[in-house]
C-alpha positions as CSV (number, residue, x, y, z in Angstrom):
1,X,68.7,123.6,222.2
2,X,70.0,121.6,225.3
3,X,69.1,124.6,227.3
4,X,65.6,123.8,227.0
5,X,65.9,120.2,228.2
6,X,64.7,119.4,231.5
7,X,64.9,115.1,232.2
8,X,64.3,114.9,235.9
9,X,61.2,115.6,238.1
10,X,63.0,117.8,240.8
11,X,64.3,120.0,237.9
12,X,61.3,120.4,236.4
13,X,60.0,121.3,240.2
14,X,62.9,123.6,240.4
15,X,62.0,125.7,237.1
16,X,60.8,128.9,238.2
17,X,57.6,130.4,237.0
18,X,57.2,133.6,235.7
19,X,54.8,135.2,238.0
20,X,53.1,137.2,235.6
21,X,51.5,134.9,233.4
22,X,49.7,131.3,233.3
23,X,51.8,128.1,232.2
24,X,50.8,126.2,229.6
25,X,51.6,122.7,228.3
26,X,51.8,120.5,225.7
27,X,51.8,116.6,225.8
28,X,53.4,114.7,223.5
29,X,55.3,111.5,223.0
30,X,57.7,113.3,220.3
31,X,58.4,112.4,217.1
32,X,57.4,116.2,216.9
33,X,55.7,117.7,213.5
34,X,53.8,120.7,212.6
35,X,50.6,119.4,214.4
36,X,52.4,119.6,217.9
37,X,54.2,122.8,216.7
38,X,50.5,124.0,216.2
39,X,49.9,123.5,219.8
40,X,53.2,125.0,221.0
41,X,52.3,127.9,219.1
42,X,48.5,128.2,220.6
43,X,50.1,128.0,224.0
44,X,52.8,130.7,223.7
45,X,49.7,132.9,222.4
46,X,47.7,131.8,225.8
47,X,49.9,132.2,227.8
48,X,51.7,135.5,226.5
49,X,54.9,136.8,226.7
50,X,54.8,136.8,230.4
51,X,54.0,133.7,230.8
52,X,55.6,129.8,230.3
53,X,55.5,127.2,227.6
54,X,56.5,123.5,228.9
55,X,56.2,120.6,226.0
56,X,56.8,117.4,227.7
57,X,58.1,114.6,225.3
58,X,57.3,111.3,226.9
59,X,56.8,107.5,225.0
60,X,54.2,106.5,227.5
61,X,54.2,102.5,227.6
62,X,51.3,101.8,229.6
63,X,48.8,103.0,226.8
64,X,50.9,100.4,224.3
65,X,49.4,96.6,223.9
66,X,51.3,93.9,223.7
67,X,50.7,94.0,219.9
68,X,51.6,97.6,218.9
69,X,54.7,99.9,218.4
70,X,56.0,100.9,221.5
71,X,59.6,99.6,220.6
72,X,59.2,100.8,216.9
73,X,57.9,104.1,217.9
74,X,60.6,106.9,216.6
75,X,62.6,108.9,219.4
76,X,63.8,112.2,217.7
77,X,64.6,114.0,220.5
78,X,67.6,116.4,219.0
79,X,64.8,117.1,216.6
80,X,62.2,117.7,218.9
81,X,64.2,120.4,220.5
82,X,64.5,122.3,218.1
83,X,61.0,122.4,216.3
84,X,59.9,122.8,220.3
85,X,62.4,125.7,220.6
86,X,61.5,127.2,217.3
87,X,57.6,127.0,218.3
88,X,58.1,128.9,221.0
89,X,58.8,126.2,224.0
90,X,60.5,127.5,227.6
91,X,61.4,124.2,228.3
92,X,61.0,120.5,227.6
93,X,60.6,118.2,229.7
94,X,61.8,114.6,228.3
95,X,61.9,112.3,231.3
96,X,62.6,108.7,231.6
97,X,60.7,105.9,232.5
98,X,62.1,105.0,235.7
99,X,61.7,108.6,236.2
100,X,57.9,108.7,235.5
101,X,57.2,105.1,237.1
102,X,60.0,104.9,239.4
103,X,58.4,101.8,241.3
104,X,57.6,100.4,237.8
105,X,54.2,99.8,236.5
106,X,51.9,101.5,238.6
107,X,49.4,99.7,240.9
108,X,47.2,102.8,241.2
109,X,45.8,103.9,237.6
110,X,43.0,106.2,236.5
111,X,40.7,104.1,235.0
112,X,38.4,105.8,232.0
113,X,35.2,104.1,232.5
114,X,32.7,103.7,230.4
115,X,33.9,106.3,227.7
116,X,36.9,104.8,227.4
117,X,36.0,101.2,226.6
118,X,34.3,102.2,223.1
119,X,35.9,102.6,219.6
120,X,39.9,102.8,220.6
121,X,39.0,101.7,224.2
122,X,37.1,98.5,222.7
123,X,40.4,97.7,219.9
124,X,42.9,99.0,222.2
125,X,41.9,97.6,225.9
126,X,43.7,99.6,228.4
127,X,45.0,101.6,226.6
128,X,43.1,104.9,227.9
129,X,44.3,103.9,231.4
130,X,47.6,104.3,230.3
131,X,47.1,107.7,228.6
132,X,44.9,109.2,231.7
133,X,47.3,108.0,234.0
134,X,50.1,109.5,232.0
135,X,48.4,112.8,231.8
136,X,47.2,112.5,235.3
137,X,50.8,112.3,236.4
138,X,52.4,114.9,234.3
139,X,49.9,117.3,235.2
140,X,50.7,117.2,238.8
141,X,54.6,117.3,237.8
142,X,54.3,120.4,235.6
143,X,51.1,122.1,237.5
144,X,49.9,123.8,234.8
145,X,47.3,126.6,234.5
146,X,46.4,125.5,230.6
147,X,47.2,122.0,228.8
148,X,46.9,121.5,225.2
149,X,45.6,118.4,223.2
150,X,45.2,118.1,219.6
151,X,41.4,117.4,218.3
152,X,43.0,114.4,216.2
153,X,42.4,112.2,219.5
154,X,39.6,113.3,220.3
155,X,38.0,110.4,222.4
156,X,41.8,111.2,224.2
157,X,40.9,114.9,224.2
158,X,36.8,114.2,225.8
159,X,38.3,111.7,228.6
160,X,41.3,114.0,229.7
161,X,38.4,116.5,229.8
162,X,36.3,114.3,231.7
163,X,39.1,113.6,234.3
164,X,40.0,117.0,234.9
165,X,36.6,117.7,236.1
166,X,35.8,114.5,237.7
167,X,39.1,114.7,240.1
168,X,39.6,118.3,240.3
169,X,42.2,118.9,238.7
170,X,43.1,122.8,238.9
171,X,44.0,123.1,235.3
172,X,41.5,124.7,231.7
173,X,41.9,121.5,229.2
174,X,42.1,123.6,225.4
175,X,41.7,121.1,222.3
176,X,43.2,122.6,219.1
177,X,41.5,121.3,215.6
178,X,43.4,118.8,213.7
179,X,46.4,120.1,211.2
180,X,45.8,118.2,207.5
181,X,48.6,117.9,205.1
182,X,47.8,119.6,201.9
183,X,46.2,116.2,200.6
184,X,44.0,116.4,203.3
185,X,45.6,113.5,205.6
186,X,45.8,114.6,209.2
187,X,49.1,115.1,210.6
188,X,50.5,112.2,212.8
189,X,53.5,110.8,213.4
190,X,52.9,107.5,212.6
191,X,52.5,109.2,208.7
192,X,56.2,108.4,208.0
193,X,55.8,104.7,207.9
194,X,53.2,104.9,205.0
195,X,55.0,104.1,202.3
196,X,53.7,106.1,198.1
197,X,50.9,103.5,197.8
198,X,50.0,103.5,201.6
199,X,49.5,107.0,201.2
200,X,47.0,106.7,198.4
201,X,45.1,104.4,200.0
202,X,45.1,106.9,203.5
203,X,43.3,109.3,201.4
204,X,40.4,108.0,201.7
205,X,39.6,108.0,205.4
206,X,39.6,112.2,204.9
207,X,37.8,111.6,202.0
208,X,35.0,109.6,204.4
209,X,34.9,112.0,206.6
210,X,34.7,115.4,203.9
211,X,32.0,113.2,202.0
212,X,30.0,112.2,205.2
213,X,30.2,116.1,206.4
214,X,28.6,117.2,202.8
215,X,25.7,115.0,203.5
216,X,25.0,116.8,207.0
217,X,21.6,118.4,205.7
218,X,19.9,115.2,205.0
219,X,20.6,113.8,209.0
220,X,22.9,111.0,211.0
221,X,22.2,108.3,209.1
222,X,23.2,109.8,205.5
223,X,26.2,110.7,206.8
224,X,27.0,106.9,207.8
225,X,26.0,105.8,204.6
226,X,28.0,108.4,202.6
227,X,31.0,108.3,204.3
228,X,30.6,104.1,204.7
229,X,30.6,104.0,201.2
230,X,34.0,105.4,200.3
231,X,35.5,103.2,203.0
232,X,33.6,100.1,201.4
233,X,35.4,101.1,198.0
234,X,38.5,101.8,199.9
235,X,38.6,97.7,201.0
236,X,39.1,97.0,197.5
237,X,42.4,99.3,197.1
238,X,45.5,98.2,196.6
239,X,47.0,98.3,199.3
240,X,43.4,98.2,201.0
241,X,42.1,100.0,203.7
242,X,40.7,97.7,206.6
243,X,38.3,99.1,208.9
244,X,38.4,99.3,212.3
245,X,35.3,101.1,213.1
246,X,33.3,104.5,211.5
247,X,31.1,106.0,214.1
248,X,29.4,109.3,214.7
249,X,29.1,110.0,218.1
250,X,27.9,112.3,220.9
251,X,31.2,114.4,222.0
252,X,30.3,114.3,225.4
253,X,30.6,110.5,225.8
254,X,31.3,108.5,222.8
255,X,28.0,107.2,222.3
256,X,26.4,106.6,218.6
257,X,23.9,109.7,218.2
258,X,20.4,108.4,217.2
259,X,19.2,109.6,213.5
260,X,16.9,112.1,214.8
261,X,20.2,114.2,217.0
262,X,21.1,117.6,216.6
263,X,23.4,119.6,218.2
264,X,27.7,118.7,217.9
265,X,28.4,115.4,216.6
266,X,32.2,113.4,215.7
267,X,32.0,111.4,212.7
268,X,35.4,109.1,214.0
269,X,37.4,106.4,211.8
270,X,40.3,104.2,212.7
271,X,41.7,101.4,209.8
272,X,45.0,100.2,208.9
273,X,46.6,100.6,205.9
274,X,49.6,98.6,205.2
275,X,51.2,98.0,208.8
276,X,50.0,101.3,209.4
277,X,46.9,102.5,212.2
278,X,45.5,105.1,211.2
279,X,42.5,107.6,212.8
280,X,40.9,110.7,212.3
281,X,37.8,112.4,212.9
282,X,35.8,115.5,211.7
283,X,33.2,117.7,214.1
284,X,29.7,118.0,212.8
285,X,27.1,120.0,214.0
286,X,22.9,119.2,213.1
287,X,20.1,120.8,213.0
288,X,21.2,124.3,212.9
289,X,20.4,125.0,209.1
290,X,23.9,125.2,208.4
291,X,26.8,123.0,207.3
292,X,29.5,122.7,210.0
């Protein structure tokens, strides 16, 4: 699968186009799984067999705290080839550091505003600059026509949106709905460290979110208290689930939607189990006198 590999920026500059069709990308930051092969496979649909897949595998350390996993976060690259390959991948680009940030830390960023300091932006401070700077970066480096985000983010998903338009960025930004495990849990890479009782317990944020969807008839604030109670009961688990936040908010800009909203909502939760962060989310729609 080496033939796919592409580490260095004037390679990756080098790698001719097809002509005939658009390229589209994938971001990730490996540790690949069948979410990411998901997106590979929407993007070899968009862009057709004339066109070019590029899955860039990149552990981003400006959108890590000083707290979090960065060192612990698993680099599977041999792996990543292959499921990339398999998915339908051109090429993958898997730079370095000094590569990406060859003066080191940036002193130029792209900050996220507003948006980006609530829910993850308000328990993980900076940590949107990081990822828009990232993405800001790679999308000049692989100039695509399409990029392709997984919904599971999806404050990540509304701010990389928001940049594109904001700074002009030449490119259509395509968010592809969350792939669930059979139990329901959405796919992420940080799933391995759960251990058989961690698992249990991570049930029941998909369980919140399914149970606050059910109660979409009766308006925003039944939703809250449905899906807040199974995450109350959920403290008292063994291990327990510790809340960071549940919110239901406007997908444009994070904001909590008032009681009376209709129209697209995100019902959004982030807790730890274990050692474990966890989010997810789930789309909602009100008002339309049908269940999303």
């Amino acid at each position: 699968m080496t033939d796919l590999l592409i580490g260095d920026a004037a390679a990756l500059r080098a790698l001719p186009g097809t002509g005939a069709g658009p390229r589209a990308v994938v971001m990730t930051m490996g540790a690949l799984h069948e979410g990411h092969a998901t997106l590979i496979r929407e993007a070899r649909r968009i862009a057709g067999p004339d066109g070019q897949v590029v899955v860039t595998v990149f552990v981003n350390p400006l959108q890590f705290g000083p707290n979090e996993d960065l060192d612990r976060y698993p680099r599977t690259l041999e792996a990543d080839l292959a499921l990339a390959a398999e998915a339908g991948a051109d090429a993958v680009f898997a730079p370095s550091v000094a590569e990406v940030y060859p003066g080191g830390e940036p002193e130029v960023r792209v900050t996220a505003g507003a948006m980006g300091a609530r829910l993850e932006g308000a328990h993980r401070p900076g940590h949107f600059d990081g990822v828009l700077t990232v993405v800001a970066k790679l999308l000049h480096l692989t100039a695509p026509d399409v990029a392709l985000f997984g919904q599971k983010d999806a404050q990540q998903l509304a701010l990389i949106r928001r940049m594109a338009r904001d700074l002009n960025f030449p490119v259509e930004i395509v968010g592809v709905p969350t792939v669930r495990e059979g139990d329901n849990v959405a796919l992420s890479s940080r799933n391995r460290y759960l251990s058989v009782a961690d698992r249990a317990s991570a049930l029941e944020l998909s369980r919140a979110l399914l149970t606050g969807k059910a109660a979409v008839a009766q308006g925003p604030a039944a939703v809250r208290r449905a899906a807040r109670a199974v995450l109350d009961a959920a403290a008292t688990a063994e291990p327990p689930v510790v809340l960071d936040y549940l919110a239901l908010v406007d997908p444009a800009d994070f904001t909590e939607v008032a009681d009376g909203h209709t129209g697209e909502a995100i019902l959004a939760v982030a807790a730890k189990v274990g050692t474990t962060r966890l989010i997810d989310n789930m789309p909602i729609t009100f008002g339309t006198g049908e269940r999303s």
